[in-house]
C-alpha positions in Angstrom: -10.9 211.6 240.3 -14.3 209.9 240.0 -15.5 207.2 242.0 -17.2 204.3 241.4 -19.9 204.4 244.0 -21.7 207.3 245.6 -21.0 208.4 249.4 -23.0 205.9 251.3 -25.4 207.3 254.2 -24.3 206.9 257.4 -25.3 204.0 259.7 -28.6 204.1 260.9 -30.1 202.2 264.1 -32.4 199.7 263.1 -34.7 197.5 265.8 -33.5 194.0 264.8 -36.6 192.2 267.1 -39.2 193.4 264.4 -37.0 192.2 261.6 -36.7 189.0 263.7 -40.5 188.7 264.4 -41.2 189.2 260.5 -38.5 186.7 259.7 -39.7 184.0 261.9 -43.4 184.6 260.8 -42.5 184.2 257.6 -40.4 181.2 257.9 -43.6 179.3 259.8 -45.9 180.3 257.1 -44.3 178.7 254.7 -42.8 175.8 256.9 -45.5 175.5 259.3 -48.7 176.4 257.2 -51.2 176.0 260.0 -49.3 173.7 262.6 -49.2 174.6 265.9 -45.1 175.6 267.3 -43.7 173.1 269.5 -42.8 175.0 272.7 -38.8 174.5 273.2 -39.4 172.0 276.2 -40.8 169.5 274.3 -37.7 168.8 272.2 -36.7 168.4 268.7 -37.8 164.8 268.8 -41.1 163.1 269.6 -43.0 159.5 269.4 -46.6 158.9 268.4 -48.3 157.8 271.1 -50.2 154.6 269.5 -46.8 152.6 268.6 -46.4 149.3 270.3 -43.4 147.7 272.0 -42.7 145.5 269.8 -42.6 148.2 266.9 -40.5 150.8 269.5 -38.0 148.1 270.5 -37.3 147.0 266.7 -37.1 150.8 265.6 -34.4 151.4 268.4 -32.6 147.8 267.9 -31.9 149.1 264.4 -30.8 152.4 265.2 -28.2 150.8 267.6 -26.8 149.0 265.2 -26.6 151.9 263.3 -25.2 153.3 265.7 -22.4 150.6 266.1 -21.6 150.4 262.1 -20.5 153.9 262.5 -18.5 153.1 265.6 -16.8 150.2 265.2 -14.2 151.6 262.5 -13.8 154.4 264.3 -12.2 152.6 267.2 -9.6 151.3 264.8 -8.8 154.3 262.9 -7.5 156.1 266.8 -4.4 155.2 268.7 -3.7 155.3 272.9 -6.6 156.3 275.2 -8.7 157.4 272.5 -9.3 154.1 271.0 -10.0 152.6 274.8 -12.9 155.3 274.6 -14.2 154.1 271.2 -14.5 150.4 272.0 -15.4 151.2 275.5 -18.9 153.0 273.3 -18.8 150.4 271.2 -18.6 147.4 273.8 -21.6 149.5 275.6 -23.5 150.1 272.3 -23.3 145.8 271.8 -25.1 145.4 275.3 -27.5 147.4 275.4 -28.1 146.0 271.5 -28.0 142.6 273.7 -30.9 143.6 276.0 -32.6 145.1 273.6 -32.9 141.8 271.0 -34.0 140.5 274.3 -36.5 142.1 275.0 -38.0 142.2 271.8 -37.8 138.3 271.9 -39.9 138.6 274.9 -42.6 141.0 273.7 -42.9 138.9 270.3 -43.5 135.7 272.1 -46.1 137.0 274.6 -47.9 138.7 271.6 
């Protein structure tokens, strides 16, 4: 009987951390090209540092209403305690929307 495929060597011990270290390099060379790495406890996110109030509380007014577009029909499509959860987010999502609109009526008529 001849087979298909030649006896394969057996398994050898490889180091994974150097693979890693060249994998990672290479991914921030390309990715990165010259940018420093954020260190891990300064999060995923961050804001510029020269944005105003006014332009902070409009960015995150919209992104709460975002917020409750997405769950508003969710809290319709669930039955029992799960949809007491859902409006309970989306009752809490509308009032902090609330104090947010204020607020940015009070930065944009003291500006």
């Amino acid at each position: 009987m001849i087979k298909d495929s030649p006896n394969l060597p057996g398994q050898q011990d490889f180091d994974t951390s150097t693979l890693h270290e060249v994998a990672y390099r290479a991914i921030n060379h390309y990715l990165n090209s010259g940018k420093p790495i954020p260190e891990p406890d300064e999060g995923l996110f961050t804001v510029r540092a020269n944005l105003g109030t006014e332009t902070l509380l409009v960015n995150a007014a919209r992104d709460l209403a975002s917020i409750c577009d997405i769950a508003n029909p969710m809290a319709f499509e669930v039955d029992g305690s799960q949809r007491n959860v859902e409006l309970g987010i989306c009752r809490m999502l509308e009032g902090v929307q609330l104090l947010l609109d204020k607020a940015l009526n009070v930065a944009h008529s003291t500006a």
